[in-house]
N, C-alpha and C positions, 0 to 999 in steps of 0.2 A: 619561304625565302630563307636562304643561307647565309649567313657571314661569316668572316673568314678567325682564321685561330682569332682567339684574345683571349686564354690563359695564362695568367704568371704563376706558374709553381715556386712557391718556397719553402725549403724545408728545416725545419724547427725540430730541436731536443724535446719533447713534452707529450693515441691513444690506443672481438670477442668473438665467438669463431661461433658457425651456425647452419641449421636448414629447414624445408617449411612445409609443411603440412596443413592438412586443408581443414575446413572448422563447418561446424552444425551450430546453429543458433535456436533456441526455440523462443519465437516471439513470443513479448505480453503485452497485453495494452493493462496493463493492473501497474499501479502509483508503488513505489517504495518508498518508505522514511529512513532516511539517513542520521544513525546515531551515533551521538562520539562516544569512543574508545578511549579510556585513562590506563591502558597498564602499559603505553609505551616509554622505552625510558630514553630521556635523550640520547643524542647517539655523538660521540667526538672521531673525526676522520682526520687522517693526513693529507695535509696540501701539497701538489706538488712542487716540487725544486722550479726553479723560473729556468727559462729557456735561452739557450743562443741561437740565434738565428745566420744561417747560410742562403746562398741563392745554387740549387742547382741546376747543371748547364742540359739538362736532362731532365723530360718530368718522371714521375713515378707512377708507373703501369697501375692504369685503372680503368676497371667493365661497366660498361652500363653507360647510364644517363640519367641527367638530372633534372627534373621538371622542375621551373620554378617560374611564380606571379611574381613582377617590379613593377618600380613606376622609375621612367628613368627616358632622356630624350631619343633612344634607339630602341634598348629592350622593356616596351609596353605594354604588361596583360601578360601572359602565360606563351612559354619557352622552355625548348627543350636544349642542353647541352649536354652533346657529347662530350663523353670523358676522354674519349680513343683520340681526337683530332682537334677537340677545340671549337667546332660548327654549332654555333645557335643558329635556330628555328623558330621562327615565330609559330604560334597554335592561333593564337585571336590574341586582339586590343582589346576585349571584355574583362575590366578591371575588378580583381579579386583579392582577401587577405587567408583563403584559405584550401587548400589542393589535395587532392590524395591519387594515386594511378593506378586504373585497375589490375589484378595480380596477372595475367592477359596481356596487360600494357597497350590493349586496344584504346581504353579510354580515358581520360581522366575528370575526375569527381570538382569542381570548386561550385565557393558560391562567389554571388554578384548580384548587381543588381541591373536593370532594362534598358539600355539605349533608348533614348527619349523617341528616337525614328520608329524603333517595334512596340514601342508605349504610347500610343498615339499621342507623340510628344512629349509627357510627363515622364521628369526622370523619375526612378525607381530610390528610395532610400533605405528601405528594406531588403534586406539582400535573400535570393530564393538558391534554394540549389538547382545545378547544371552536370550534365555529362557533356562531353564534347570528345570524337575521336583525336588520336594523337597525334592525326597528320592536319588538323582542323577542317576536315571536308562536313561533316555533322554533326549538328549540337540538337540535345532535348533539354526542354525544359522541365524540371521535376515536382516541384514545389509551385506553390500561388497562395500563397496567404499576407496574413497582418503578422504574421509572426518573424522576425531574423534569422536565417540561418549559419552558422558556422562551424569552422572546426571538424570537417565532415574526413570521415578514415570508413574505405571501402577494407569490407570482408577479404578476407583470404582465399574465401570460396567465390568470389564475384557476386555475390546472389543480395549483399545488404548497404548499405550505410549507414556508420551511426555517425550525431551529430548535435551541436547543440542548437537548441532552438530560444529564440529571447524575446518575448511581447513586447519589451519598454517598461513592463507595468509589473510586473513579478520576477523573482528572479530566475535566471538563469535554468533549463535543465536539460536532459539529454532523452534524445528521440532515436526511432534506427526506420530507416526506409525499405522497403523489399521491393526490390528493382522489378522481380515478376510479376508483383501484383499488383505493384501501385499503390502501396498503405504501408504508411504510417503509424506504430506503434510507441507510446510510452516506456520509455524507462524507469525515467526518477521524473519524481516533483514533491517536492522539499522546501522548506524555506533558505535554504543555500544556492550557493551559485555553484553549478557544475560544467564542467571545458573540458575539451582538449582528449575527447575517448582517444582510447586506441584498442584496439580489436588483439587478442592473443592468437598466434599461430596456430592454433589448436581449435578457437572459435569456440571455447568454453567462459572465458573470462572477457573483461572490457576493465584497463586501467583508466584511470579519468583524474582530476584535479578537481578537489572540492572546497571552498572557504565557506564561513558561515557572514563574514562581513564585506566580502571583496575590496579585501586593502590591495597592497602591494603586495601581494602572496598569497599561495593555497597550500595544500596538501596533497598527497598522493594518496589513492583511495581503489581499492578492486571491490570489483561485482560480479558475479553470475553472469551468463549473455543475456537472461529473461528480465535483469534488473533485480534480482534477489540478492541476498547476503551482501550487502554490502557493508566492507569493511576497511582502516585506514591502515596502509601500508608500513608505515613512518611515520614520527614526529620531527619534519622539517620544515624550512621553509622553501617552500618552492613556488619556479616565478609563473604568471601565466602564460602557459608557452607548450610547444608542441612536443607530447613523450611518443615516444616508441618503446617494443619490442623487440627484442632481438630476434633473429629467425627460428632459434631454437626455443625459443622460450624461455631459457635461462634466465635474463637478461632485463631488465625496463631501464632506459636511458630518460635524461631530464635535464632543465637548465635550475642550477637553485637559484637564490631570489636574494641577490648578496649586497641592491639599493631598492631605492625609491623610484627606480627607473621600471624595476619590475623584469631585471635580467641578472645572470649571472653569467656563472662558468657550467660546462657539462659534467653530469654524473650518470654512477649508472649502480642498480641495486638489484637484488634478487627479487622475483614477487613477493617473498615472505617477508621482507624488510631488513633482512641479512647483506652483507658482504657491499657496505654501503662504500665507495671508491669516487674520489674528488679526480678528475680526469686533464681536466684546464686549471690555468693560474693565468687568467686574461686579464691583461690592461683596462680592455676595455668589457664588451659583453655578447654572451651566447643569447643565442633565438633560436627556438622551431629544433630538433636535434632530430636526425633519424639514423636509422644503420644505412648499410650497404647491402645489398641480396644477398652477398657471401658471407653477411656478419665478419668480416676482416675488419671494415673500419664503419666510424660516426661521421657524419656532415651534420653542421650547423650552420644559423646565418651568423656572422659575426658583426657588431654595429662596432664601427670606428670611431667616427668623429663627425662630427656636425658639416655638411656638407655646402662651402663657400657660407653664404648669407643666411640658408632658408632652417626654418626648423626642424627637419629633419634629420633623421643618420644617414653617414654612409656605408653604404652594406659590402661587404663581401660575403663569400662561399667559403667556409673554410672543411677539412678535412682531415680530423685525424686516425691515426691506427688503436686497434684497441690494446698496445703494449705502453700507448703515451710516449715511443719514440719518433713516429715522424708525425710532423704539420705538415699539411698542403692547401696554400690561400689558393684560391681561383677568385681570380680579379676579374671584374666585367665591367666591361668600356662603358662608359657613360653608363652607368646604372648608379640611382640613388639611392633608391630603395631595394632591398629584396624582402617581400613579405611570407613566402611560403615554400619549401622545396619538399620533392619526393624523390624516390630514385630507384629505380627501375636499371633489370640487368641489358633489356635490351639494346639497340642502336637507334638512333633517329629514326623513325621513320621516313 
């Protein structure tokens, strides 16, 4: 199902250029220990200037599409928005807080959990991973356990997922699925909590967020693709929330961790923990950050403001350039929530 434009572009004073290359992973099912690193030394960045904001009568030329899960009384469960025209597309009502698109753009990766109808009535609280095509004709189910899944980021190569998986009982850690064999291999297990991988364009490395107490904040941390050398990127705070890579690799983007809310503003850093760049000076707060295909620009979610009575935020899409001169909000009608976006150069299916 289609519906018709509901874009408001506005563009604001206030953000990396790229391309992508396909990656080899070598599975381990073998445990890594996560040690802390002391020789980092704090780091002081510049804030940006604050912004003026214009409305223009014109939006600004952008490819692709942006898959994203809401909860919201029109757009329900995972959606596609074109950038070219404004058209959302329902995929399914199957309600998720986490999405990834294959590099293909055939499928896309979220977890969830069972419709009490295909659970012989029992809902599901557990959430399992899912593929589902992008036009929603076919879904598999991947996952069946006691264990949570989230946070899942497909290969470059199509061939993996990695993702965190959570008992209830221990903390946090990070698994990678291989889509052709059907297994499940180990990365980490530590006594930390580990979130939010994301796979390098190369398929040599996995960036990920590590705490040791799971406050209001983690750390940025690379590893090997086997789960080897793992090491901390930075001494900052950052929130729990979804990083990326840029297409070239140059690049990992991130929200830091600037309340108690567990959001910030976007950033963006070299892997080696160099040429660290404060990108926002937002009111309110960054979620979820990703590039664009072309690496020209970041999308994030941005949370406004508490939405009439209920406890929630309200979400928009927003869009900046990586020079930090133009914003572009994409407002979506009746939407409260947005919990997860990917973005893909394609067109709606």
């Amino acid at each position: 199902m289609k519906y018709g434009p509901v874009l408001a572009f506005l563009i604001a004073s206030s953000l990396v250029a790229c391309s992508q290359q396909k990656i080899a992973i070598t599975s381990s099912s073998t445990p890594t220990q996560v040690l802390a690193i002391s020789t980092l030394q704090p780091i002081i960045i510049p804030t940006p200037s604050s912004t003026s904001t214009t409305r223009s009568s014109t939006p600004i030329p952008l490819n692709g599409t942006i898959v994203f899960t809401s909860t919201g009384r029109i757009y329900n469960g995972i959606s596609l928005l074109n950038l070219q025209d404004g058209n959302i597309q329902s995929v399914t009502g199957m309600g998720s807080d986490s999405i990834s698109w294959s590099p293909d753009s055939d499928w896309i990766a979220f977890n969830g959990g069972i419709p009490p109808a295909q659970n012989g009535g029992i809902a599901s609280h557990l959430l399992d991973l899912f593929i589902i095509k992008s036009n929603g004709s076919e879904y598999k189910r991947l996952t069946q356990s006691s264990q949570g899944k989230g946070d899942v980021n497909w290969s470059s190569d199509g061939k993996f997922l990695v993702y965190k998986y959570d008992n209830h009982i221990q903390p946090s850690n990070l698994a990678v699925f291989d889509l052709g064999k059907e297994t499940t291999y180990l990365l980490t297990a530590t006594n930390g909590y580990e979130s939010y991988p994301a796979w390098s364009p190369d398929g040599k490395q996995i960036v990920y967020l590590y705490t040791q107490d799971h406050d209001h904040f983690s750390e940025l941390w690379l590893m090997d693709a086997d789960g080897s050398n793992p090491k901390r990127v930075l001494d900052f705070k950052i929130a729990f929330s979804r990083i990326d890579w840029s297409p070239d690799g140059q690049w990992i983007a991130f929200i830091s961790a600037k309340n108690s809310l567990g959001c910030g503003d976007v950033h963006r850093v070299r892997p080696d923990g160099t040429e660290l760049t404060q990108l926002t000076n937002l009111p309110g707060c960054a979620l979820n950050v990703i590039w664009s295909p072309d690496g020209k620009h970041l999308a994030y979610i941005e949370q406004k403001d508490y939405f009439n009575n209920f406890k929630e935020w309200q979400s928009q899409i927003s869009i900046i350039d990586i020079l930090g001169k133009i914003k572009i909000v994409v407002t979506l009608e009746e939407t409260r929530q947005i919990n997860d976006i990917d973005w893909q150069l394609v067109a709606s299916p």
